[in-house]
LOZA-193832 format. One record per residue (C-alpha): z, x negated, y; residue number from 1. Coordinates in nm, 4 decimals. Example, Ala and Ser with C-alpha at 12.3 -4.5 7.8 and 13.67 -1.06 7.14 Angstrom:
REM LOZA-193832
<site <0.7800, -1.2300, -0.4500>, 1>
<site <0.7140, -1.3670, -0.1060>, 2>
REM end
This chain:
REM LOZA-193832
<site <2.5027, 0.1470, 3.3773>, 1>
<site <2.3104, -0.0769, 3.2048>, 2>
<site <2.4607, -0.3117, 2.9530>, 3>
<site <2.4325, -0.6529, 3.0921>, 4>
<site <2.6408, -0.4909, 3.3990>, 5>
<site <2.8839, -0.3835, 3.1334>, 6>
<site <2.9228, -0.6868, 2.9507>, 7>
<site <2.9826, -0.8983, 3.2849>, 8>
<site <3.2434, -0.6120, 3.4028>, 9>
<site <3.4062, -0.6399, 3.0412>, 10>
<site <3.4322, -0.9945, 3.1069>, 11>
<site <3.6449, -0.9780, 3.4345>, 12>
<site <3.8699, -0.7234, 3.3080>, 13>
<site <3.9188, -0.9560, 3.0257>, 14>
<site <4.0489, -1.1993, 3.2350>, 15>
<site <4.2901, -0.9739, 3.4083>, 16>
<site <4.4041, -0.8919, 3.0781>, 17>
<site <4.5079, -1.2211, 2.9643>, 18>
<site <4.6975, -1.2504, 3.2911>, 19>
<site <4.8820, -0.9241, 3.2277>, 20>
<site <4.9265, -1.0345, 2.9188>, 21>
<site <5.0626, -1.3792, 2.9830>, 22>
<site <5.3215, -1.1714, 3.2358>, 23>
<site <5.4014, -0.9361, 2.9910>, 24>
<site <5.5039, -1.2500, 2.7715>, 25>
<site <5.7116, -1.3949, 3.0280>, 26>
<site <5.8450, -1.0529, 3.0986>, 27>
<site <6.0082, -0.9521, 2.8194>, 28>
<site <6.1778, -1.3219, 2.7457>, 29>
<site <6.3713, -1.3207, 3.0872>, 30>
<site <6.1204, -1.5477, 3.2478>, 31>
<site <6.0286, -1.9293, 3.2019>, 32>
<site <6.4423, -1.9365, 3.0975>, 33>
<site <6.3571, -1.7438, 2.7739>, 34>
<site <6.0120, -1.9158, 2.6728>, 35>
<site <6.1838, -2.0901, 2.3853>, 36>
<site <6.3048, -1.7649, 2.2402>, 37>
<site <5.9066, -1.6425, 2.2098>, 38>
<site <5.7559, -1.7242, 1.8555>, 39>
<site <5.4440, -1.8414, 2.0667>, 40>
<site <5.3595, -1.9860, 2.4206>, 41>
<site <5.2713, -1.7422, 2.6698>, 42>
<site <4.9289, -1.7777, 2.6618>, 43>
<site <4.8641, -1.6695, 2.2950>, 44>
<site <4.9731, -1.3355, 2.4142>, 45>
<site <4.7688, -1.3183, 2.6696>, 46>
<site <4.4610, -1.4371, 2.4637>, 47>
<site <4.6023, -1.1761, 2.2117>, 48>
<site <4.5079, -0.8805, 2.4836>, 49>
<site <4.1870, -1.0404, 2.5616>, 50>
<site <4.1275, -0.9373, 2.1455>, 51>
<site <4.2041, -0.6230, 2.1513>, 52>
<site <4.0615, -0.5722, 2.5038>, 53>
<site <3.6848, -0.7363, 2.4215>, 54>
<site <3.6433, -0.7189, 2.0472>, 55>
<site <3.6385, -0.2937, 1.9811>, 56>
<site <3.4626, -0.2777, 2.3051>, 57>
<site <3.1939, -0.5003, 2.2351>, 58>
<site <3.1470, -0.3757, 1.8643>, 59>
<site <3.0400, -0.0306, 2.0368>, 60>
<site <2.8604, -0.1813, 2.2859>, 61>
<site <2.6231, -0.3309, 2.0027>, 62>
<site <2.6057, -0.0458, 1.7732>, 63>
<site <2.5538, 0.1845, 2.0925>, 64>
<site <2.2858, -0.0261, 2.1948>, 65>
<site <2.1085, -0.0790, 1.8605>, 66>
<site <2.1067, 0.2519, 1.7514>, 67>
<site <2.0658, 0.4678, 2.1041>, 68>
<site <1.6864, 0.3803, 2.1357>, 69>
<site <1.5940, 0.4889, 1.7668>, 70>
<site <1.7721, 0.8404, 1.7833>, 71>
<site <1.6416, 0.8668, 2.1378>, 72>
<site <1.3100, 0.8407, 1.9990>, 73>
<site <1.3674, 1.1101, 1.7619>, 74>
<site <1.5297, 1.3628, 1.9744>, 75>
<site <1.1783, 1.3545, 2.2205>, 76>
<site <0.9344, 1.3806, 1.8414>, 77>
<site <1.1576, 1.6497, 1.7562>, 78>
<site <1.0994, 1.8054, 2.0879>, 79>
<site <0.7227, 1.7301, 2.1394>, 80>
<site <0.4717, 2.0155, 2.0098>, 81>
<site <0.3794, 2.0745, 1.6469>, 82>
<site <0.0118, 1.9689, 1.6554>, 83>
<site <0.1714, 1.6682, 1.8133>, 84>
<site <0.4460, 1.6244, 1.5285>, 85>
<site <0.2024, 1.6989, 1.2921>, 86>
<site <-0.0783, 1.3963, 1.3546>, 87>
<site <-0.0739, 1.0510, 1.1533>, 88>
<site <0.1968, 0.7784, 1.2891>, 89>
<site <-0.0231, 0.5898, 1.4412>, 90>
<site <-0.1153, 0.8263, 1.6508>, 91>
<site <0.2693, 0.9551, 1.7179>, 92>
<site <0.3557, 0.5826, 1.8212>, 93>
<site <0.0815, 0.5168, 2.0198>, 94>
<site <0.2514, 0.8460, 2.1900>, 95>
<site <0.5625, 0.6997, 2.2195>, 96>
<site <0.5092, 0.3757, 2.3189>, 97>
<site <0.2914, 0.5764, 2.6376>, 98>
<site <0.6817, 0.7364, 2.7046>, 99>
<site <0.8830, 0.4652, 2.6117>, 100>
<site <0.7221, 0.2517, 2.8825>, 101>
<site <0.7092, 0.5491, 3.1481>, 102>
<site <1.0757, 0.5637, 3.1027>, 103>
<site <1.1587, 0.2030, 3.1238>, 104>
<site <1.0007, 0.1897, 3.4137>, 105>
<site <1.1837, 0.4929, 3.5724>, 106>
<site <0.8348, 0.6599, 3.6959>, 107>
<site <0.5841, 0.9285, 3.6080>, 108>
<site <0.2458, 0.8422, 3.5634>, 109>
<site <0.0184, 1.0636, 3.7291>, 110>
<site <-0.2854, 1.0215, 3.5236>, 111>
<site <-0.0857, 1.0741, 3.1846>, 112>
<site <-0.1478, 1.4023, 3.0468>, 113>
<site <0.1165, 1.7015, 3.1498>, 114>
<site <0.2901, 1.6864, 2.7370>, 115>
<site <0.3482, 1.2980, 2.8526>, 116>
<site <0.5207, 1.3664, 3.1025>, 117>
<site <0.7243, 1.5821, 2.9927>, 118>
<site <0.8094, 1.4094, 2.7174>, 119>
<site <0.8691, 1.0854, 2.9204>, 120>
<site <1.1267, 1.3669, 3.1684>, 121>
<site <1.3448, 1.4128, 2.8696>, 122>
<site <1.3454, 1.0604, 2.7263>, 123>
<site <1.4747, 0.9532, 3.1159>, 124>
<site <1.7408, 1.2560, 3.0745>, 125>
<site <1.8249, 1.1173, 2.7472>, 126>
<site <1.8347, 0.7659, 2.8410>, 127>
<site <2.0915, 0.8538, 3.1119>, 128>
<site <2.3066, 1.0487, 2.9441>, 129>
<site <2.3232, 0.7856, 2.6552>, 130>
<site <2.3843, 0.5248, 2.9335>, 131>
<site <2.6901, 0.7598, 3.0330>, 132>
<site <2.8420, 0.7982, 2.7486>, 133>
<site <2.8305, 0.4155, 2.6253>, 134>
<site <3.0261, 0.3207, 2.9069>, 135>
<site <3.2407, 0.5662, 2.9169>, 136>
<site <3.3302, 0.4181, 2.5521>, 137>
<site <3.2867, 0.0945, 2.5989>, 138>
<site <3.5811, 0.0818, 2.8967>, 139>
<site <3.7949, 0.3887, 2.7348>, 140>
<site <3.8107, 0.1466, 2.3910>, 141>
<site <3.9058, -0.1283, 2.5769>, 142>
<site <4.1552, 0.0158, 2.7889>, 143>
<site <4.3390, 0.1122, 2.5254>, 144>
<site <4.3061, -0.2047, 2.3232>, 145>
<site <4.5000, -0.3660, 2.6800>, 146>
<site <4.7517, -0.0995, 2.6302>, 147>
<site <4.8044, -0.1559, 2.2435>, 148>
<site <4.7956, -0.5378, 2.3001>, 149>
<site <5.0826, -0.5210, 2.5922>, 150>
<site <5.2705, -0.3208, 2.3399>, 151>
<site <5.2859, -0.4846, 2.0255>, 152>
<site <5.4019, -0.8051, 2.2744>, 153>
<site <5.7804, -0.9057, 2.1453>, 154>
<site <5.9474, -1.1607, 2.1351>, 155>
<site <5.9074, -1.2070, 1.7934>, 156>
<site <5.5690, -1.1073, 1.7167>, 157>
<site <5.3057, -1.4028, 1.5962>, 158>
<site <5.0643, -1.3813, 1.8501>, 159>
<site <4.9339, -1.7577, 1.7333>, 160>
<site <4.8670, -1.6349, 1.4032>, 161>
<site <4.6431, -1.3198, 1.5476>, 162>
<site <4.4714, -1.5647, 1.7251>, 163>
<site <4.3738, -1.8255, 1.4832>, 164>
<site <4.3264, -1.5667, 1.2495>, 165>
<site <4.0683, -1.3847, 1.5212>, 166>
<site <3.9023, -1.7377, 1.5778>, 167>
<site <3.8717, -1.8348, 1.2108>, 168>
<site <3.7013, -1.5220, 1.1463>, 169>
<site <3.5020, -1.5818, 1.4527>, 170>
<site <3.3957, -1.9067, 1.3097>, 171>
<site <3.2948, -1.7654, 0.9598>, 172>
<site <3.0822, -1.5143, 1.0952>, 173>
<site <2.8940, -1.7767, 1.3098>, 174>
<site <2.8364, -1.9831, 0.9878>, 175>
<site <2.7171, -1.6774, 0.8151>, 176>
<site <2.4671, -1.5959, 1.0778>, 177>
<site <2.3465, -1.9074, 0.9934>, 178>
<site <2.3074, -1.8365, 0.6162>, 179>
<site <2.1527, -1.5115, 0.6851>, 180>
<site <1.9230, -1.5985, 0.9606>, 181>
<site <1.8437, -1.8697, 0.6669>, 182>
<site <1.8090, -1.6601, 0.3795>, 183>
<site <1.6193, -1.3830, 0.6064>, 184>
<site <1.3172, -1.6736, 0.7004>, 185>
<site <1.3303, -1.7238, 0.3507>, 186>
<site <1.2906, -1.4000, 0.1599>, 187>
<site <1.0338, -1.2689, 0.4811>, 188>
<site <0.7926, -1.5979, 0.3706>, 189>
<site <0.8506, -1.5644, 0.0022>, 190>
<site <0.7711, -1.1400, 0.0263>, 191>
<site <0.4518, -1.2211, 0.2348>, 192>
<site <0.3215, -1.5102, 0.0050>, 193>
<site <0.3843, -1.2801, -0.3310>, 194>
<site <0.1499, -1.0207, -0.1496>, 195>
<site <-0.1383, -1.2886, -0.0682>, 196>
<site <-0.0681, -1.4002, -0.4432>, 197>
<site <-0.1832, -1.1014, -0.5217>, 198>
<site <-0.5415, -1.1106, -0.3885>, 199>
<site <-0.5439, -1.4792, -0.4537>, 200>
<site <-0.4723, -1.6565, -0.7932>, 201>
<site <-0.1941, -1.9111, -0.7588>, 202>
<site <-0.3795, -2.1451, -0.9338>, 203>
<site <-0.6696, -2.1700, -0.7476>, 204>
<site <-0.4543, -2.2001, -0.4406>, 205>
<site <-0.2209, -2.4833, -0.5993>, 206>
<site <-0.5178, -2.6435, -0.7669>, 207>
<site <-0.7946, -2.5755, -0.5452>, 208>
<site <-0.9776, -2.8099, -0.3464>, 209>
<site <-1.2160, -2.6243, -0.1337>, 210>
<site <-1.0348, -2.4763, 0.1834>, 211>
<site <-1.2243, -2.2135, 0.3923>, 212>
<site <-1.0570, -1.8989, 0.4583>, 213>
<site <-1.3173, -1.7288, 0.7057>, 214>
<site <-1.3280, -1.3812, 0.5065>, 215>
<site <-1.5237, -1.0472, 0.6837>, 216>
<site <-1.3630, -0.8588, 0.8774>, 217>
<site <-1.5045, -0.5308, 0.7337>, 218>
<site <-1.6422, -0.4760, 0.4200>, 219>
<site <-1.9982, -0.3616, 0.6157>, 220>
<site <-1.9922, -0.6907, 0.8138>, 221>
<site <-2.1417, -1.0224, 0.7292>, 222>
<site <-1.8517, -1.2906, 0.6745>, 223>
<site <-1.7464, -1.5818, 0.3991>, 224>
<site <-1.5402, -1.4415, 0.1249>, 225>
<site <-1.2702, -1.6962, 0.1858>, 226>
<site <-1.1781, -2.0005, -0.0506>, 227>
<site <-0.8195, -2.1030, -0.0484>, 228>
<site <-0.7799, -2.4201, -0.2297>, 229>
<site <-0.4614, -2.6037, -0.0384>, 230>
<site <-0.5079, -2.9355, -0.1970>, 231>
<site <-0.6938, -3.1109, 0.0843>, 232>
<site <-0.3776, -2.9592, 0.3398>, 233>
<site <-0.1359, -3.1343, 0.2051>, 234>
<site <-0.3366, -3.4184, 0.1105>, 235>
<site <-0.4182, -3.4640, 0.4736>, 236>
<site <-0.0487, -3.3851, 0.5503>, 237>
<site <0.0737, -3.6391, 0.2776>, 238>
<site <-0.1858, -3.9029, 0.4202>, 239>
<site <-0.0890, -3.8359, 0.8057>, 240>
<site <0.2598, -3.8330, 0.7276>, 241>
<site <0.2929, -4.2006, 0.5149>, 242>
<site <0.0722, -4.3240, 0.8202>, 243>
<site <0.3213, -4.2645, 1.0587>, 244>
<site <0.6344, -4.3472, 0.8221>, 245>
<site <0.4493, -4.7146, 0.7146>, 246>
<site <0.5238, -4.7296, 1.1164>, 247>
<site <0.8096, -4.5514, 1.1744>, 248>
<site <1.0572, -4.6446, 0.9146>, 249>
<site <1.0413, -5.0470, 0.9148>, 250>
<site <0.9979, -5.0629, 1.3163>, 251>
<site <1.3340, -4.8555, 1.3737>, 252>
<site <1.5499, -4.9858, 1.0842>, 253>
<site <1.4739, -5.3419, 1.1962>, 254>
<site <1.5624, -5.1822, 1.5459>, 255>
<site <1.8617, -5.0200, 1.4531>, 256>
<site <1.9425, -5.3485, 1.2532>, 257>
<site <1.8715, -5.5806, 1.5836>, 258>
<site <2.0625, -5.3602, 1.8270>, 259>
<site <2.3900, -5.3390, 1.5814>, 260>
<site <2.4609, -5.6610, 1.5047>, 261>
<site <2.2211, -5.9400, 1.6834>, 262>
<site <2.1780, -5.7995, 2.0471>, 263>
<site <2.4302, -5.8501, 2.2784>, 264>
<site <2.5866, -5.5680, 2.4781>, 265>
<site <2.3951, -5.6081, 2.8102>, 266>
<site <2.0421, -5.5920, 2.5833>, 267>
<site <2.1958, -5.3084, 2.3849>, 268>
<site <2.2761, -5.1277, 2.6992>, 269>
<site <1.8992, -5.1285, 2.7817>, 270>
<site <1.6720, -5.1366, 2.4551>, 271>
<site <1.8492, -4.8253, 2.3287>, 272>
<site <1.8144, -4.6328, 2.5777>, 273>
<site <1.4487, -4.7174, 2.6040>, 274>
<site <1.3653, -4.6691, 2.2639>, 275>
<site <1.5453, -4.2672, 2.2730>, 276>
<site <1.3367, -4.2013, 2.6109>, 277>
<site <1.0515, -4.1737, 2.3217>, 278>
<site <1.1747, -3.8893, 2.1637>, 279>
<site <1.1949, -3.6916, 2.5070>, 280>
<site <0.8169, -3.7468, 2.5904>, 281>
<site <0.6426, -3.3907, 2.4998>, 282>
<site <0.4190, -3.4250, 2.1860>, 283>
<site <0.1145, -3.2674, 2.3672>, 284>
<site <0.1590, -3.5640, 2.5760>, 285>
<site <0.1571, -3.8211, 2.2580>, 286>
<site <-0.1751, -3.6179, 2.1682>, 287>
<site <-0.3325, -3.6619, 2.4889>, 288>
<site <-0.2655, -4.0199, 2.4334>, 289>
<site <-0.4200, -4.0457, 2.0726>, 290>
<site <-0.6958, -3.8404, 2.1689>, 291>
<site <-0.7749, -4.0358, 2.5220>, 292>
<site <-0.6730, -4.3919, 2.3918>, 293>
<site <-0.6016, -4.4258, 2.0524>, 294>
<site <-0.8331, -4.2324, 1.8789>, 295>
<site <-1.1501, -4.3865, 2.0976>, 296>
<site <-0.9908, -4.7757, 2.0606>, 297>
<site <-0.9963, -4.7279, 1.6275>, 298>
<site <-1.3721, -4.5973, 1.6163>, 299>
<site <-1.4772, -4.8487, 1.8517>, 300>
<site <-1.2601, -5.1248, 1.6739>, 301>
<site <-1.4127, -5.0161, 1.3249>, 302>
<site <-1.7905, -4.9887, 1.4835>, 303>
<site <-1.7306, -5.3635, 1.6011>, 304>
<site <-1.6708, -5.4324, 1.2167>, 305>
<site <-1.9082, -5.2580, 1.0765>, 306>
<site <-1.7044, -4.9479, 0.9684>, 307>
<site <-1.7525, -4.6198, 1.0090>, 308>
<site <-1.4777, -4.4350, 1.2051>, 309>
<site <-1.4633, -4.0809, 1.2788>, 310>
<site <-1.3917, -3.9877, 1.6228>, 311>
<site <-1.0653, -3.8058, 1.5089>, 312>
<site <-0.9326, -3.9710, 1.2507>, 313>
<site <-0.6476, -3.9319, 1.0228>, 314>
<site <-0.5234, -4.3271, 1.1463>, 315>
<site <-0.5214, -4.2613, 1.4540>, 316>
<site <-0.2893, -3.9595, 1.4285>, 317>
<site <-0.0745, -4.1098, 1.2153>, 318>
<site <0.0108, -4.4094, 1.4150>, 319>
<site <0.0900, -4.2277, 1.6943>, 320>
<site <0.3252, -4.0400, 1.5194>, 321>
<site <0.4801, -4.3072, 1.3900>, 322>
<site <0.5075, -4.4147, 1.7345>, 323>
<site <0.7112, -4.0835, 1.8200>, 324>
<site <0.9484, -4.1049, 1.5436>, 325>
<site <1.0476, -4.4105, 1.5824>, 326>
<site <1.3720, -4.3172, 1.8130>, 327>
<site <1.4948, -4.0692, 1.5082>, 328>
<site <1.4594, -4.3616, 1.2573>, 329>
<site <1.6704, -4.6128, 1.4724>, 330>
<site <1.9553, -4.4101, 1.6521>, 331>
<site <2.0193, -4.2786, 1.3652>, 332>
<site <2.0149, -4.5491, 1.1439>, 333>
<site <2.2116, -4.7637, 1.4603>, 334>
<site <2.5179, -4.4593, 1.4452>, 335>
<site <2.5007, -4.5079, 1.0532>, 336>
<site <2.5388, -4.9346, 1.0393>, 337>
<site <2.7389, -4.9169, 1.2773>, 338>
<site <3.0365, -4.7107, 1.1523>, 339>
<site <3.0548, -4.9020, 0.8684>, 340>
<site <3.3753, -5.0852, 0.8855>, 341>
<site <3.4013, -5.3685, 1.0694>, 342>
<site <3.6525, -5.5127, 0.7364>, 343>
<site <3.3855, -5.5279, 0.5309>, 344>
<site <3.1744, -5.7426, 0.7461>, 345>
<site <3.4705, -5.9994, 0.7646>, 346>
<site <3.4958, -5.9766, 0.4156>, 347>
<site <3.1625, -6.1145, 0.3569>, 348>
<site <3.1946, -6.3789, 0.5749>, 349>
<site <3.5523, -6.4844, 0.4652>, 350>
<site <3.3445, -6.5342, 0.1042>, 351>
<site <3.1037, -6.7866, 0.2809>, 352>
<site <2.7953, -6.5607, 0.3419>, 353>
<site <2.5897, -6.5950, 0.6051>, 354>
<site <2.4746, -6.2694, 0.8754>, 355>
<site <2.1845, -6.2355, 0.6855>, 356>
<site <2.3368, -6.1907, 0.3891>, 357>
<site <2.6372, -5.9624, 0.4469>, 358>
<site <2.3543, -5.7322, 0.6236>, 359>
<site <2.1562, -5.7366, 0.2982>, 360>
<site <2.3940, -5.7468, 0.0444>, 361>
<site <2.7141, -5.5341, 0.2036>, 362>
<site <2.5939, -5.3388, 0.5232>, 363>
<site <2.2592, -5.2066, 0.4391>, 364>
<site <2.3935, -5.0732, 0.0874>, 365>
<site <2.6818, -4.9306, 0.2365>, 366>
<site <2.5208, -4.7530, 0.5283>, 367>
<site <2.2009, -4.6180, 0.2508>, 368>
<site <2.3268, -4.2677, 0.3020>, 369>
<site <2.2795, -4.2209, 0.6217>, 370>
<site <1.9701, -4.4330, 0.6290>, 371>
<site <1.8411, -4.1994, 0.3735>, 372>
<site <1.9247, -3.9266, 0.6133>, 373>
<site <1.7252, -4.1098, 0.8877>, 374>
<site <1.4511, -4.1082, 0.6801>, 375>
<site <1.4065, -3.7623, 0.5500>, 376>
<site <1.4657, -3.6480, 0.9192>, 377>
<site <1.1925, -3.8679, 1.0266>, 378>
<site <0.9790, -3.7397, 0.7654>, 379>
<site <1.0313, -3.4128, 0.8342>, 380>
<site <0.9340, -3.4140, 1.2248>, 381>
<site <0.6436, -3.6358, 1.0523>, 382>
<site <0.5346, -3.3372, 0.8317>, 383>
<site <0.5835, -3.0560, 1.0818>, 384>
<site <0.4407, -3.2265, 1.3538>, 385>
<site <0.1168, -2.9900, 1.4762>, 386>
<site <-0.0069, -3.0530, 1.8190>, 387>
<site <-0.0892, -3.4512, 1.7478>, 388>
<site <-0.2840, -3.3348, 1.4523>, 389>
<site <-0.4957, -3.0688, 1.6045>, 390>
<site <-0.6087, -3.3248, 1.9160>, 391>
<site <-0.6056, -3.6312, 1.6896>, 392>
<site <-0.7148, -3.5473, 1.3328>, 393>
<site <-0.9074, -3.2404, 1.3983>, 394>
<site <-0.9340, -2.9533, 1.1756>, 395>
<site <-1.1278, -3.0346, 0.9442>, 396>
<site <-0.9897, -2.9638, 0.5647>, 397>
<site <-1.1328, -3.3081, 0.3842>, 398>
<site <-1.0332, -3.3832, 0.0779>, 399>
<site <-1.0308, -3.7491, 0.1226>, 400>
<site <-0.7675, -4.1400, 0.0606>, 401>
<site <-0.9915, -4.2930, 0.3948>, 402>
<site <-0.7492, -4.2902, 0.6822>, 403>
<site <-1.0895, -4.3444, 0.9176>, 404>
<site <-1.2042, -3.9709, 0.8285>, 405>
<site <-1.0722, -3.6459, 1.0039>, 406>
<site <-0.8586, -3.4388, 0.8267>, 407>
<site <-0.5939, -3.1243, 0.8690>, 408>
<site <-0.2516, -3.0632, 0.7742>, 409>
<site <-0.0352, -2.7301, 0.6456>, 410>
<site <0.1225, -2.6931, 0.9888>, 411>
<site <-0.2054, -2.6880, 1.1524>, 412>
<site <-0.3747, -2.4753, 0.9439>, 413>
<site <-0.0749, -2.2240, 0.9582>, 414>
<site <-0.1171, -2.2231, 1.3388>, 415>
<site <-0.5070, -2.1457, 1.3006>, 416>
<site <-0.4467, -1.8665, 1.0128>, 417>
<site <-0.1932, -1.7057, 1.2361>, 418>
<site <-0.4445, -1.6669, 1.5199>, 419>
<site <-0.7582, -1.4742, 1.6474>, 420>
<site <-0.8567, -1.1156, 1.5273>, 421>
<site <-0.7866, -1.0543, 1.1943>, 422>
<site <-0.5784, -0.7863, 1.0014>, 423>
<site <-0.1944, -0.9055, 0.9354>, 424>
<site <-0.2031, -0.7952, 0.5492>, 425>
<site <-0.5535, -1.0062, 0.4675>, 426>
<site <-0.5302, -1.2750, 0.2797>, 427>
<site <-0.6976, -1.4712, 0.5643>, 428>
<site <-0.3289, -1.4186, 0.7358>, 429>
<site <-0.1088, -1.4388, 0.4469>, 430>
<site <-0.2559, -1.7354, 0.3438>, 431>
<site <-0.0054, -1.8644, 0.6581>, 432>
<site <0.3209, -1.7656, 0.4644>, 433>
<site <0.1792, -1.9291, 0.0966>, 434>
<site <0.1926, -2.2408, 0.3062>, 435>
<site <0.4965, -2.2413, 0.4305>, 436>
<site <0.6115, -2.1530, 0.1151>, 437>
<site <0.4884, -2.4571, -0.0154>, 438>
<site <0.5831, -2.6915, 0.2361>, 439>
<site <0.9276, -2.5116, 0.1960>, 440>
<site <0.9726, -2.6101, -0.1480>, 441>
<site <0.8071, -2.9563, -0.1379>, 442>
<site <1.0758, -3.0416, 0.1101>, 443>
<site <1.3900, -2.8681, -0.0400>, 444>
<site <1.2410, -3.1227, -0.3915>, 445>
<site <1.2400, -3.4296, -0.1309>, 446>
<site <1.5905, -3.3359, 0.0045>, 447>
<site <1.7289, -3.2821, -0.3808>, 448>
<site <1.5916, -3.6320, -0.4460>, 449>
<site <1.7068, -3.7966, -0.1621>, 450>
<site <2.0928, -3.6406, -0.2187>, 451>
<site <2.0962, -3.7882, -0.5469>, 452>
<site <1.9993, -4.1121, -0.4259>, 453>
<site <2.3041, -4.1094, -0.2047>, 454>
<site <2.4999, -3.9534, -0.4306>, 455>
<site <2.4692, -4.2600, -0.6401>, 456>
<site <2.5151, -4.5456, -0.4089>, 457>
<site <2.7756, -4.3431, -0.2192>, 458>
<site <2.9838, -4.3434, -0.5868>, 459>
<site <2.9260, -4.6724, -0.5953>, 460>
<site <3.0380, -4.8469, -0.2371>, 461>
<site <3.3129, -4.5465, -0.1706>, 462>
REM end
């Protein structure tokens, strides 16, 4: 029995469960009579059983199901022959891997040789019994966590306080997956980058400003010897990025300012809307648009002036990411303005100033924290936006101011590094996790400056 079959039968007999239980409840305070003489409603008991009926079970189901493949695994090595035992692990996994996938799919191939198949026999046997065994555990654990839970039911006993207790701890442990899953993306990147640090000064990547990280292969084969200066990335990212915020940010705080207190309902009811259908287009779509439209409109605007205009061009990437961002910049900034209380407006305007005025001087102050929130959450789709870039801006690492020229960003260069033939541990590759190191700490700085922004206008309007 496989354990998605498990899990859905666990399910259902954790529903009976919390029916039993709920009886049990009812049963041992005379019935719907003696409710009141329960410490807690019926159906905290019954919830109660659906604990200790799903949470001892499941833990074995997980640990049975993490661990079962790995010792598995080791049972067939141990049982395969010496000269077999004895080669390099490449070799062994490659082995393995052959078995594992006979196994899986529950049928001897022919053509493998005669030790294979074997081996593959035994994993199967394996596999079965293990398959046995965990649900034999799984149900036997919780059957009796349904029996202890209908016993320790009294009329006295706390079952609220299990339960809140159960879901608090419940709700801990989802935060802390988030913390680890955080702390795990972090310390993975920051490992990798030490290792391409390594092979590649930190200074010439900080300081750099020649980007070209085509290295050989092999040391017999003809190739660049890589140069990994990431100034022009995040120049190109820092020029694409206050393209599309110069449109972004004023276009959706003057929305957001419009729609909360000029627009009446029935124009509200049908800008807003329109303006968050933007965030749902797909961004390939927004790059097919830059590409086809935008990109070919700039260079033949400039050529009509006399300019020259690349035919991907850092403008014309940047304004259509402006374009995209636009919704996060306004909803949010329309949620923020308008929960700022309504007394405060009336204020203004019992002291003789005019709308204009009491938005300047009392609402826009007052709602700066969350407009500062708008704004680093617009910047930061603006700086790990990738698929505009590659069709609109190219991928070309220029060190260049000129919004008319072609240029690259980090994200975009991370995608290409992580790409194509090339070992995992050269410094071609790793070069991937220096940059997202960077870009990691660049905008943990930007969030630490904007929190002290609105930590001081937040002291002073609260």
């Amino acid at each position: 029995m496989n354990s998605s079959i498990i899990l859905l039968l666990l399910l259902v007999l954790a529903a009976f469960s919390y029916f039993f239980g709920r009886k049990r409840a009812l049963a041992v305070s005379n019935g719907n009579r003696g409710v009141n003489k329960l410490h807690s409603l019926p159906g905290y008991y019954g919830y109660l059983v659906v604990v200790w009926c799903l949470i001892p079970s499941l833990i074995a189901l997980m640990l049975w199901s993490f661990f079962s493949p790995a010792l598995i695994s080791q049972q067939v090595v141990a049982s395969l022959p010496a000269d077999i035992q004895a080669a390099d692990a490449t070799t062994v996994n490659l082995f393995m891997n052959r078995v594992a996938s006979m196994a899986k799919a529950g049928a001897i191939d022919a053509t493998a040789e005669p030790v294979q198949q074997a081996a593959a026999r035994y994993y199967m046997d394996l596999q079965a019994n293990s398959n046995l065994i965990k649900s034999v555990l799984v149900f036997a654990l919780a059957g009796l966590g349904i029996f202890w839970g209908l016993r320790k039911i009294a009329p006295q006993f706390r079952a609220r306080n299990q339960v809140e207790k159960v879901i608090v701890g419940l709700m801990i442990l989802c935060a802390s997956i988030a913390i680890v899953t955080t702390l795990g993306i972090v310390l993975s990147v920051l490992f990798e980058s030490i290792r391409f640090f390594q092979a590649v000064p930190i200074t010439e990547f900080l300081f750099g400003t020649h980007w070209s990280p085509q290295t050989a292969i092999r040391t017999d084969q003809v190739g660049g010897s890589g140069s990994f200066g990431a100034v022009p990335l995040f120049a190109g990212t820092l020029l694409i990025s206050v393209i599309a915020l110069v449109i972004a940010v004023p276009v959706g705080l003057m929305s957001a300012i419009y729609l909360s207190e000029y627009a009446s309902r029935r124009v509200r009811a049908w800008v807003k809307p329109s303006l968050e259908v933007l965030a749902g287009i797909p961004t390939v779509v927004y790059g097919f648009f830059a590409a086809l439209t935008v990109a070919p409109f700039i260079r033949d605007l400039g050529e009509s002036v006399g300019l020259t205009v690349a035919s991907e061009s850092a403008l014309a990437a940047g304004l259509v990411m402006g374009v995209m961002i636009i919704p996060f910049m306004s909803s949010l900034s329309d949620d923020v303005i308008n929960a700022v209380p309504q007394a405060m407006r009336d204020g203004s305007y019992g002291m003789g100033a005019t709308r204009s005025e009491t938005i300047k001087q009392v609402i826009l102050p007052a709602a700066l924290p969350g407009i500062v929130g708008a704004f680093l959450l617009a910047a930061s789709r603006a700086i790990g936006e990738t698929m505009i870039v590659v069709m609109a801006a190219g991928l070309s690492a220029n060190l260049t101011a000129n919004p008319l020229e072609a240029v690259t960003t980090v994200t975009v260069q991370i995608v290409t590094l992580l790409t194509g033939d090339q070992e995992f541990d050269s410094p071609k590759t790793l070069a991937a996790f220096a940059l997202g190191l960077t870009l990691f700490v660049l905008t943990l700085i930007l969030n630490i400056v904007a929190l002290r922004i609105v930590r001081k206008y937040r002291e002073q309007y609260d």
